[in-house]
PyMOL commands that place a pseudoatom at each C-alpha (Angstrom):
pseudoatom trace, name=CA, resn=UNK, resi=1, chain=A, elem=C, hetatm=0, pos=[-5.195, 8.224, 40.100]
pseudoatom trace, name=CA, resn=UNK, resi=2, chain=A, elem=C, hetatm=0, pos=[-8.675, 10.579, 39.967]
pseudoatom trace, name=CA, resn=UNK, resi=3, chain=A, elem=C, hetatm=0, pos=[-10.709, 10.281, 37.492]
pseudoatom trace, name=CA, resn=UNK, resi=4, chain=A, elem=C, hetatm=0, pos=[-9.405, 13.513, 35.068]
pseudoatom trace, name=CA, resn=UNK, resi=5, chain=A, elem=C, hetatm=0, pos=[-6.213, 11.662, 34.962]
pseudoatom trace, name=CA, resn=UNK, resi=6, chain=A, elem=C, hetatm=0, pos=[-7.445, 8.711, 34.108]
pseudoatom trace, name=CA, resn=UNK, resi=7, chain=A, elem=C, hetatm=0, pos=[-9.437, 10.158, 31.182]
pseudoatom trace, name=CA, resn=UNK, resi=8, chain=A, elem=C, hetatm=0, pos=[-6.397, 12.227, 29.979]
pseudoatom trace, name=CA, resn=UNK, resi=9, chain=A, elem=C, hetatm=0, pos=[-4.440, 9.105, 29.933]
pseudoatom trace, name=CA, resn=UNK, resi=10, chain=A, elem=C, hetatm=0, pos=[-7.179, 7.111, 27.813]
pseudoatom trace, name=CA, resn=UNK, resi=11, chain=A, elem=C, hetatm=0, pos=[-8.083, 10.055, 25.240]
pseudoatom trace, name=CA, resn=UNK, resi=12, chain=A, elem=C, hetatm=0, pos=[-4.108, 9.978, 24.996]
pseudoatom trace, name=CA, resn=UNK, resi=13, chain=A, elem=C, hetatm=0, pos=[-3.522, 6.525, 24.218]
pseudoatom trace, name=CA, resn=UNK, resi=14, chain=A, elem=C, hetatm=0, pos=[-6.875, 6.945, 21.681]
pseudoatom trace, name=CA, resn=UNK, resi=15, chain=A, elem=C, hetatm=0, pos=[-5.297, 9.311, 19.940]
pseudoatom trace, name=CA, resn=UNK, resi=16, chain=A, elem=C, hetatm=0, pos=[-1.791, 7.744, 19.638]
pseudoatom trace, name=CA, resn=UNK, resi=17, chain=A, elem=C, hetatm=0, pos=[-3.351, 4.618, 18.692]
pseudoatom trace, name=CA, resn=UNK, resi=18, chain=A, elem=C, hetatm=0, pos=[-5.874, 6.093, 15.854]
pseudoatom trace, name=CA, resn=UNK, resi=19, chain=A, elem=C, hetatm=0, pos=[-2.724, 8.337, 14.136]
pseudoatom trace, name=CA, resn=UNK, resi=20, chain=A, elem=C, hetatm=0, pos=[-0.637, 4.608, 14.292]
pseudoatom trace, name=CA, resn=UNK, resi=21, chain=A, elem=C, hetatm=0, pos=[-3.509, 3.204, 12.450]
pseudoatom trace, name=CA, resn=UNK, resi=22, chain=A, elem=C, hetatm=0, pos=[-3.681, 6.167, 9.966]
pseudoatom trace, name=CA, resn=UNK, resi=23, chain=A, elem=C, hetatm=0, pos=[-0.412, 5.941, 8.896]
pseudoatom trace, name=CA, resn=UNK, resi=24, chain=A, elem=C, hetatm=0, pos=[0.011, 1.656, 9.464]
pseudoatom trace, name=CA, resn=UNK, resi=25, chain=A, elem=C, hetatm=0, pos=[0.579, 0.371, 5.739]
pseudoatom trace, name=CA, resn=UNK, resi=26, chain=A, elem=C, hetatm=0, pos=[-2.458, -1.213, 4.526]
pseudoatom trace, name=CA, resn=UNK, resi=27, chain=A, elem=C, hetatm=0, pos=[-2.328, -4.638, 1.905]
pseudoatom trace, name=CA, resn=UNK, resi=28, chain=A, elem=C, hetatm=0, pos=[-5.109, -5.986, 0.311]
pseudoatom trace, name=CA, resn=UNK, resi=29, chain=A, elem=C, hetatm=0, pos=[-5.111, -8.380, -2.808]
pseudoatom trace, name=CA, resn=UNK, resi=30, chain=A, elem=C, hetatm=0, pos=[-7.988, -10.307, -4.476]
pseudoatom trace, name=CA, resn=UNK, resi=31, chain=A, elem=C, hetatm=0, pos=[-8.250, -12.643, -6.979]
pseudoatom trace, name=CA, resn=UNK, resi=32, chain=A, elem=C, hetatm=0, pos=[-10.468, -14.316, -9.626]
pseudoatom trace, name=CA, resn=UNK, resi=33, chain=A, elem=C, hetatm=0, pos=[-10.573, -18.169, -8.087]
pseudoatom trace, name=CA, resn=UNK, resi=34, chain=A, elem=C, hetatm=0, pos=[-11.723, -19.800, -11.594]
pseudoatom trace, name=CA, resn=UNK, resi=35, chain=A, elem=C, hetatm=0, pos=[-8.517, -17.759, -13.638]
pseudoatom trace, name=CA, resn=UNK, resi=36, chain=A, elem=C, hetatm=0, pos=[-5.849, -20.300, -14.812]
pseudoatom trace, name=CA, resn=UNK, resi=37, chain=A, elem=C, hetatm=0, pos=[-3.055, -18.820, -12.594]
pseudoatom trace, name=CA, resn=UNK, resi=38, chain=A, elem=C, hetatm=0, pos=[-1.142, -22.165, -13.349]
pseudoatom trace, name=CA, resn=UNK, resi=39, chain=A, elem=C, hetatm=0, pos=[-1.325, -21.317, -17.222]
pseudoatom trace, name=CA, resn=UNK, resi=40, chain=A, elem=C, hetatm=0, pos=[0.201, -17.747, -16.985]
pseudoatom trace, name=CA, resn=UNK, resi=41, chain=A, elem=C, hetatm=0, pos=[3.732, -17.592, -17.923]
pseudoatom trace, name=CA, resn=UNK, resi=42, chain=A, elem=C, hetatm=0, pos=[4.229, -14.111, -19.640]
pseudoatom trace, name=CA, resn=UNK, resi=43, chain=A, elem=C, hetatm=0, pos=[3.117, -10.184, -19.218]
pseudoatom trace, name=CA, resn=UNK, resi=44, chain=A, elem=C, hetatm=0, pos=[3.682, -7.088, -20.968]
pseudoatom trace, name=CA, resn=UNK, resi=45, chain=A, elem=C, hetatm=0, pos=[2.498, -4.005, -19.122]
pseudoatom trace, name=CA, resn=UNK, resi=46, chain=A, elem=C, hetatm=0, pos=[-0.117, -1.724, -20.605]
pseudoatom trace, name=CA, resn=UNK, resi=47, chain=A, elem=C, hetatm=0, pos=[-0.959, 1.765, -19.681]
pseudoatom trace, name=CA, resn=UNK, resi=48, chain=A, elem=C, hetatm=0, pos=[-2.234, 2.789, -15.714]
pseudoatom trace, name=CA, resn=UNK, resi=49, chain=A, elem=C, hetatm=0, pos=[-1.950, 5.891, -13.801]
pseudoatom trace, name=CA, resn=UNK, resi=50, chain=A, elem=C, hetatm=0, pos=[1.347, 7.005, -13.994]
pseudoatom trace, name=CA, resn=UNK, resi=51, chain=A, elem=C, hetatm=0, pos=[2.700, 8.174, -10.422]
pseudoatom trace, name=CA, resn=UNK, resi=52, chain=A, elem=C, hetatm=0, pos=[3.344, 11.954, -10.096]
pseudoatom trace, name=CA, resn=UNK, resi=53, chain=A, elem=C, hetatm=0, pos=[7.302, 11.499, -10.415]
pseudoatom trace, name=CA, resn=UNK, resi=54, chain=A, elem=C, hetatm=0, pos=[8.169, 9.414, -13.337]
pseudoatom trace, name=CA, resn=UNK, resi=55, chain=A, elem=C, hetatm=0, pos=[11.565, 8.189, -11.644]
pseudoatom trace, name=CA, resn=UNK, resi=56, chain=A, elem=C, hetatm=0, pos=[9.025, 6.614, -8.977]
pseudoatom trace, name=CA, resn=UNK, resi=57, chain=A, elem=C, hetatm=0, pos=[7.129, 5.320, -11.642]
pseudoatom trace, name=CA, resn=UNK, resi=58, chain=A, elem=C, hetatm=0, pos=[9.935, 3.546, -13.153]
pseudoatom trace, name=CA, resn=UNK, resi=59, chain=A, elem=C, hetatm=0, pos=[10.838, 1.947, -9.719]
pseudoatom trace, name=CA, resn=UNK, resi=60, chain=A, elem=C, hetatm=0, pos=[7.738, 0.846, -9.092]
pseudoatom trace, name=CA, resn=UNK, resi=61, chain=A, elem=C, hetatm=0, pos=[7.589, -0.817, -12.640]
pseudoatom trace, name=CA, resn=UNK, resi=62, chain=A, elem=C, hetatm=0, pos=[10.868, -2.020, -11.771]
pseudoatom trace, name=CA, resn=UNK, resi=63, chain=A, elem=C, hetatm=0, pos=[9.587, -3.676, -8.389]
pseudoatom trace, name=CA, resn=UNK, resi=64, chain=A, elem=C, hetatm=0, pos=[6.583, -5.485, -10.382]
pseudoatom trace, name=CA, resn=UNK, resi=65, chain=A, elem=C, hetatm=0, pos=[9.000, -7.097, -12.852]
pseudoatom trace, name=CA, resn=UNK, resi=66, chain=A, elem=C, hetatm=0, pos=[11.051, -8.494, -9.831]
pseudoatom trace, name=CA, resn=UNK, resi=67, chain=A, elem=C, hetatm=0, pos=[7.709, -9.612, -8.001]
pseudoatom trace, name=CA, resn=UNK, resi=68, chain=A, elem=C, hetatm=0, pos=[6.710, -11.222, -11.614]
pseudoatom trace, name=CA, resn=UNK, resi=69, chain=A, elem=C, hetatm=0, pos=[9.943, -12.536, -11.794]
pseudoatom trace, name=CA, resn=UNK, resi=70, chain=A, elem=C, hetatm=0, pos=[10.151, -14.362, -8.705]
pseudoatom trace, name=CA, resn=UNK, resi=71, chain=A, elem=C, hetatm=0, pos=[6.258, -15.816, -9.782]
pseudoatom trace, name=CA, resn=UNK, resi=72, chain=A, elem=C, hetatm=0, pos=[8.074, -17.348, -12.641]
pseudoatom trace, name=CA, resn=UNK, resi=73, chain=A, elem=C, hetatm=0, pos=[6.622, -15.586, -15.193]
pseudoatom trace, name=CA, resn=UNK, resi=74, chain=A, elem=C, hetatm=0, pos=[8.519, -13.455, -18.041]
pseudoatom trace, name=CA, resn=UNK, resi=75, chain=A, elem=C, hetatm=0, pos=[8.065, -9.673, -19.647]
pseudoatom trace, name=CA, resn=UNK, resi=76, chain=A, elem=C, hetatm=0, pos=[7.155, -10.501, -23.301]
pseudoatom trace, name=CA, resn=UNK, resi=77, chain=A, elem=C, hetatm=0, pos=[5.923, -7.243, -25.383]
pseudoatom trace, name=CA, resn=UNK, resi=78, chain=A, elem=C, hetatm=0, pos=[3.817, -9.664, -27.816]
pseudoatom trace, name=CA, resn=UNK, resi=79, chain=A, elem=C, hetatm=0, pos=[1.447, -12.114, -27.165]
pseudoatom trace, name=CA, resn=UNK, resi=80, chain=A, elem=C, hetatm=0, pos=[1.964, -12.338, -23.618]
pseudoatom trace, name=CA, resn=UNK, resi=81, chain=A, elem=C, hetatm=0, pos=[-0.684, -14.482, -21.181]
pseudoatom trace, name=CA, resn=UNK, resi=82, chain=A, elem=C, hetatm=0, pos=[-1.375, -11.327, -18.542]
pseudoatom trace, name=CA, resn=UNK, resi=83, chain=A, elem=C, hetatm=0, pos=[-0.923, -7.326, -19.226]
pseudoatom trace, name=CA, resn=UNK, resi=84, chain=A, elem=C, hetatm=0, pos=[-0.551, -5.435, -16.607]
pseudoatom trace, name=CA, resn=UNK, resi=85, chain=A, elem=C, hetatm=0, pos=[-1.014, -1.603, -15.129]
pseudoatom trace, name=CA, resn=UNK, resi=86, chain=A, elem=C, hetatm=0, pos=[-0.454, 0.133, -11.978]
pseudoatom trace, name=CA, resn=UNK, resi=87, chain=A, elem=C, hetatm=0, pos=[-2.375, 2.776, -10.532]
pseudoatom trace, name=CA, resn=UNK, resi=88, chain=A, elem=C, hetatm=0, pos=[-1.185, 5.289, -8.379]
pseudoatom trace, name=CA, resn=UNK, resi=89, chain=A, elem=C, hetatm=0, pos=[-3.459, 7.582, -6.274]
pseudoatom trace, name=CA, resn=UNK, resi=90, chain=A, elem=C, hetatm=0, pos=[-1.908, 10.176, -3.443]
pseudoatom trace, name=CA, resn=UNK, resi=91, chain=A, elem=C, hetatm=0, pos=[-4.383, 12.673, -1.366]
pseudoatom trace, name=CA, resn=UNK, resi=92, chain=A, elem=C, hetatm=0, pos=[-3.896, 14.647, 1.538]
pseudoatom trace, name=CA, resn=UNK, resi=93, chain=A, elem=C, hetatm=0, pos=[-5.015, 13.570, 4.690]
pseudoatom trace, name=CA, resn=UNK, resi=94, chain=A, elem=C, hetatm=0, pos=[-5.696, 15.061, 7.837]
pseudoatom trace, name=CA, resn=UNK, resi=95, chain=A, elem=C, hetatm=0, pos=[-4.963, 14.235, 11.557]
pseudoatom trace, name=CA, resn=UNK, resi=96, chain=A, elem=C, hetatm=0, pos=[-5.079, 15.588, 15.450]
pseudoatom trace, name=CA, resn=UNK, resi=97, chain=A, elem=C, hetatm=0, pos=[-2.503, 14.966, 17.162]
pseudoatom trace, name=CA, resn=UNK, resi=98, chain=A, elem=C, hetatm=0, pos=[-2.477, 15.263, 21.042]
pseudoatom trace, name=CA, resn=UNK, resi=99, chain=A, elem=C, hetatm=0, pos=[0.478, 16.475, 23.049]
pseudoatom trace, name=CA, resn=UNK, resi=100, chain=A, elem=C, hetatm=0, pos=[0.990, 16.018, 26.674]
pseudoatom trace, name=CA, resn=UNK, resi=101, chain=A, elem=C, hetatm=0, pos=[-1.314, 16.217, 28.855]
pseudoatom trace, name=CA, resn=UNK, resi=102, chain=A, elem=C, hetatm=0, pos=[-1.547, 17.098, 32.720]
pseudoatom trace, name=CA, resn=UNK, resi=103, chain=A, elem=C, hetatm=0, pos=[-3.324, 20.043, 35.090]
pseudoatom trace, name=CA, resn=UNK, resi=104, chain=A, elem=C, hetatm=0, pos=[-3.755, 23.149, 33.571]
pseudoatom trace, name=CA, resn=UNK, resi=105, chain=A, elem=C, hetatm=0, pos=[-2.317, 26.753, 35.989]
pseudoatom trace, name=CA, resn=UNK, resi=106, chain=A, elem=C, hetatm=0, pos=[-5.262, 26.260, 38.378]
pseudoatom trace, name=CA, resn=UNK, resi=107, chain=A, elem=C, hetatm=0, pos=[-5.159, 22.783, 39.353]
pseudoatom trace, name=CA, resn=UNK, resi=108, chain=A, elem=C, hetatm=0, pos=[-8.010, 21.731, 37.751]
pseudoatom trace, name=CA, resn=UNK, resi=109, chain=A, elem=C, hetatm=0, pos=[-8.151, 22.324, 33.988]
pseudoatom trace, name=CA, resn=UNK, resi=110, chain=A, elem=C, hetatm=0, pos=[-6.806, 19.383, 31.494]
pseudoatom trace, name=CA, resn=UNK, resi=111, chain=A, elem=C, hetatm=0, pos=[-3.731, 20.984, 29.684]
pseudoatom trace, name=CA, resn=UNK, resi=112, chain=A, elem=C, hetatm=0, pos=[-3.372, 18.851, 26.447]
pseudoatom trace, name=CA, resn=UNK, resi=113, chain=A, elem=C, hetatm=0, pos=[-2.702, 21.077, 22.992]
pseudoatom trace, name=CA, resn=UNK, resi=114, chain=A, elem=C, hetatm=0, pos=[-4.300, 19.154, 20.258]
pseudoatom trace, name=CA, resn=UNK, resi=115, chain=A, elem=C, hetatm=0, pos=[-2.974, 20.121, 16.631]
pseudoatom trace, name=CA, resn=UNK, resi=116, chain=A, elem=C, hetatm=0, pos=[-4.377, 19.221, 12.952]
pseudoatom trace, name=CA, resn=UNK, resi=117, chain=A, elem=C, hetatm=0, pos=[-1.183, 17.638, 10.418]
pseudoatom trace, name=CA, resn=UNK, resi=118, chain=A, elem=C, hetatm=0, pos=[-1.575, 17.455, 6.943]
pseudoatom trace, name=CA, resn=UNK, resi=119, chain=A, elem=C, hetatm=0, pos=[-0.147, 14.347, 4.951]
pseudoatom trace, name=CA, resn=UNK, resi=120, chain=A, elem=C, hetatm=0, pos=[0.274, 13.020, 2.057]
pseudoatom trace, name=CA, resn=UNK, resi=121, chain=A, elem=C, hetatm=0, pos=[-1.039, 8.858, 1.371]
pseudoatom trace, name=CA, resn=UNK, resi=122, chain=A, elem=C, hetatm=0, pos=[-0.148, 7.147, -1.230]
pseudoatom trace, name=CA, resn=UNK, resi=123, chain=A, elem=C, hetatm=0, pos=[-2.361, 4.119, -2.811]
pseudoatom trace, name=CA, resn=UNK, resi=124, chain=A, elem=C, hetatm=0, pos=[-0.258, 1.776, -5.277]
pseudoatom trace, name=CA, resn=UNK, resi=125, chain=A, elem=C, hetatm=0, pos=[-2.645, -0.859, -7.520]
pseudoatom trace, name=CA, resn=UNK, resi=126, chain=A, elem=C, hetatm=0, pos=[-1.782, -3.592, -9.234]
pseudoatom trace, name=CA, resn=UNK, resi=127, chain=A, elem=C, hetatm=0, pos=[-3.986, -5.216, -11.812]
pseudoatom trace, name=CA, resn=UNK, resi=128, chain=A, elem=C, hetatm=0, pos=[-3.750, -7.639, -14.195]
pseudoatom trace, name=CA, resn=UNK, resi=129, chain=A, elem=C, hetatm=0, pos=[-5.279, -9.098, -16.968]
pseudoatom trace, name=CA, resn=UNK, resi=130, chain=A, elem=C, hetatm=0, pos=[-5.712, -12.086, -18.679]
pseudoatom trace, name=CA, resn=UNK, resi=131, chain=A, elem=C, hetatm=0, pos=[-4.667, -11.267, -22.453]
pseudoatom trace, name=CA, resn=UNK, resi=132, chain=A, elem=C, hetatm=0, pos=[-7.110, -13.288, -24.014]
pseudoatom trace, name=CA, resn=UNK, resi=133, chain=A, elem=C, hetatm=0, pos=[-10.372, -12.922, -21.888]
pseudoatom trace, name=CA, resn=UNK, resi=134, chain=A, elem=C, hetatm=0, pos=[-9.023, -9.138, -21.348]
pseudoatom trace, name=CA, resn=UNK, resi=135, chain=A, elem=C, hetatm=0, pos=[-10.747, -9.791, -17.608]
pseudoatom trace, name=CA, resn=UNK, resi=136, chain=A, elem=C, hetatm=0, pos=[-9.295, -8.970, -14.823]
pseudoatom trace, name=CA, resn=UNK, resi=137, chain=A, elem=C, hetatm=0, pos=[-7.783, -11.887, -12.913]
pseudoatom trace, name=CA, resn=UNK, resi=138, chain=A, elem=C, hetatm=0, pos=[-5.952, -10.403, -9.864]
pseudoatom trace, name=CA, resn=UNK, resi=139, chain=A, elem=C, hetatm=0, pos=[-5.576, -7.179, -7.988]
pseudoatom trace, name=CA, resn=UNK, resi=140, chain=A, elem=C, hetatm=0, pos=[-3.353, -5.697, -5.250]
pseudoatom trace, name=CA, resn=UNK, resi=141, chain=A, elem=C, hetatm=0, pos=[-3.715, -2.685, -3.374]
pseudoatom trace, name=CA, resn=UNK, resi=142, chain=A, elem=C, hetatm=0, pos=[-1.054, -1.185, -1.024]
pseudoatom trace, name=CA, resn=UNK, resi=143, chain=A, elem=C, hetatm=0, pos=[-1.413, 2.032, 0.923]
pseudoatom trace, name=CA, resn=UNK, resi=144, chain=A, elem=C, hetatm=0, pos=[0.622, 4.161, 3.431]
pseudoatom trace, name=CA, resn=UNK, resi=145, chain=A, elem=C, hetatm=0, pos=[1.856, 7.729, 4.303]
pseudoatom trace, name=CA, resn=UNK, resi=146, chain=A, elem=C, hetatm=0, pos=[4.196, 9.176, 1.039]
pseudoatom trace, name=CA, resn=UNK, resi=147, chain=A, elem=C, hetatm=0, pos=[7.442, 10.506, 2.095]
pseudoatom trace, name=CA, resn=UNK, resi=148, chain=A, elem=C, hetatm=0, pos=[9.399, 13.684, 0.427]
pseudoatom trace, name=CA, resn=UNK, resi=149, chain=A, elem=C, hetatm=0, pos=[12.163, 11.149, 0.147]
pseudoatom trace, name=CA, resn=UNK, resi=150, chain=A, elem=C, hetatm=0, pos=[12.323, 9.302, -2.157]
pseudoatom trace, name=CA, resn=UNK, resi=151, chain=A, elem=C, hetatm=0, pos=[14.411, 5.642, -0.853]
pseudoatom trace, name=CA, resn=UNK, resi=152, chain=A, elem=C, hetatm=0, pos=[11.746, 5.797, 1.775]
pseudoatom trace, name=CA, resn=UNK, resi=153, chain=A, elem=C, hetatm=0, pos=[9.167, 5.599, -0.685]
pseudoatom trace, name=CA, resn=UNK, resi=154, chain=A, elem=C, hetatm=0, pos=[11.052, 2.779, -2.582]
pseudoatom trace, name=CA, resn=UNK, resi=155, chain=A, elem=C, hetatm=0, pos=[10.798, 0.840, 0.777]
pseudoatom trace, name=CA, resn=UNK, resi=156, chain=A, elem=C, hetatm=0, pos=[7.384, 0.829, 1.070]
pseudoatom trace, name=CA, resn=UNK, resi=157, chain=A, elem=C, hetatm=0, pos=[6.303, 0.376, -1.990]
pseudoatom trace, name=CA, resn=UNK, resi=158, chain=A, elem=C, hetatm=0, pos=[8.917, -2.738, -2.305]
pseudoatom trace, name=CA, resn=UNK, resi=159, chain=A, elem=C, hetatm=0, pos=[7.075, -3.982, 1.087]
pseudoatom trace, name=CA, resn=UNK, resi=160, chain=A, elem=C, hetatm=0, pos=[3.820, -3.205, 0.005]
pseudoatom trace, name=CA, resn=UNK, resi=161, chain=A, elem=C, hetatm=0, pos=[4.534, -5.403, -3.694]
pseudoatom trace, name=CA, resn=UNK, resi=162, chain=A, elem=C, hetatm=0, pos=[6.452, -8.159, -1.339]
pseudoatom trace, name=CA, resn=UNK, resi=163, chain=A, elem=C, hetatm=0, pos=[2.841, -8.685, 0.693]
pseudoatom trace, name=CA, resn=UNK, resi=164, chain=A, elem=C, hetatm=0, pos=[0.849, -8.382, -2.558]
pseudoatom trace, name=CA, resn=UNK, resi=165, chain=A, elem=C, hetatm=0, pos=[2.699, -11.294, -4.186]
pseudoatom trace, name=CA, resn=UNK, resi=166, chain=A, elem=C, hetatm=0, pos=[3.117, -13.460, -1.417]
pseudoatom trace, name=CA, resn=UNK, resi=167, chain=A, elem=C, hetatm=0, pos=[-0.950, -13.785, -2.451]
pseudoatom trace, name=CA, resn=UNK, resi=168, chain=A, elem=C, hetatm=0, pos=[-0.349, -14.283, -5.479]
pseudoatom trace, name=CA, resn=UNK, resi=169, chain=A, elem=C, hetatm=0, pos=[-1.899, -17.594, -6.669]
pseudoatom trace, name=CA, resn=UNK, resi=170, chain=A, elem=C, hetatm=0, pos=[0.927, -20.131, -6.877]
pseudoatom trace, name=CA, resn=UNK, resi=171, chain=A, elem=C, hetatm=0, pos=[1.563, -21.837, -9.966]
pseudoatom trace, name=CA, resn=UNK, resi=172, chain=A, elem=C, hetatm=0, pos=[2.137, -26.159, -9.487]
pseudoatom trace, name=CA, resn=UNK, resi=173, chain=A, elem=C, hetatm=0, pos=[5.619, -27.362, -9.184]
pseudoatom trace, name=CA, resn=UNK, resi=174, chain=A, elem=C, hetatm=0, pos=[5.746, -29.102, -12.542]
pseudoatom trace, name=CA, resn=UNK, resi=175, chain=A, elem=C, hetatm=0, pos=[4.528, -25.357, -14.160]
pseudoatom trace, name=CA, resn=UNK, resi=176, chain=A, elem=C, hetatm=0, pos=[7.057, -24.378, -13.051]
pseudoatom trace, name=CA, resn=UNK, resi=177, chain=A, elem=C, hetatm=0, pos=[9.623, -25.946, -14.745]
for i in range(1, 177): cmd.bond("trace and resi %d" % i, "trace and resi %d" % (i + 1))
show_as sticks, trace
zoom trace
């Protein structure tokens, strides 16, 4: 191979591999290490930023309880140990996209069409609070590309809350109970 292929084939594979991490699904959760996670058995939610589609906003409510659920801990509307509100934040984002690439008519000139795409990402949060204190005690973040269809979206946002949680501080056996 000369050297012009050679380049093509690297600034093709750059460009591939920076649009895969654009539109990768990102997780991130963090946590307040001296909360009493173990104590927490009840949540009500409170108000957040509502999604732009209210049936997605009831999924993703829907999604939360499950994840809560699962946690052990039960929606109670008064005097519950954690409130919680979700966030959720879309933008439009911009990328190039490369395609093909090879010698141009005269043999010599590098023949890749780069083109700019628009799309829309989507950032869920999830915080909660500890009733009492009214501090926040644990947050999750999930973000990825936002489809126009809507059981896509469900997907992710189920995957995204599945990878939050499985941070979720774990309560002792016997709280459990």
């Amino acid at each position: 191979m000369n050297t012009r292929t050679v380049r093509a084939a690297l600034f093709a594979a750059l460009v591939a591999a920076s649009a895969a991490t654009a539109l990768a699904q990102k997780v991130n959760t963090d946590s307040d290490p001296s909360a009493p996670f173990s104590s927490y058995r009840t949540y009500a939610w409170t108000v957040g930023t509502p999604s732009p589609n209210p049936l997605g906003d009831q999924r993703i409510h829907d999604a939360v309880d499950r994840q809560l659920a699962a946690k052990g801990l039960t929606k109670r509307s008064d005097n519950p140990d954690l409130v919680v509100a979700t966030h959720v934040l879309t933008h439009e984002e911009k990328q190039l996209i490369a395609n093909g690439f090879g010698y141009g008519w005269y043999g010599g000139g590098f023949g890749t069409t780069v083109t700019e795409q628009t799309y829309v990402q989507g950032t869920l949060v999830v915080d909660l609070y500890d009733a009492k204190t009214k501090k926040m005690v644990w947050r999750g973040t999930g973000t990825d590309t936002a489809s126009d269809k809507a059981d896509k979206n469900t997907k992710k946002v189920n995957k995204a809350l599945a990878k939050m949680f499985e941070r979720y501080p774990a309560r002792p056996a016997a709280a459990n109970n």
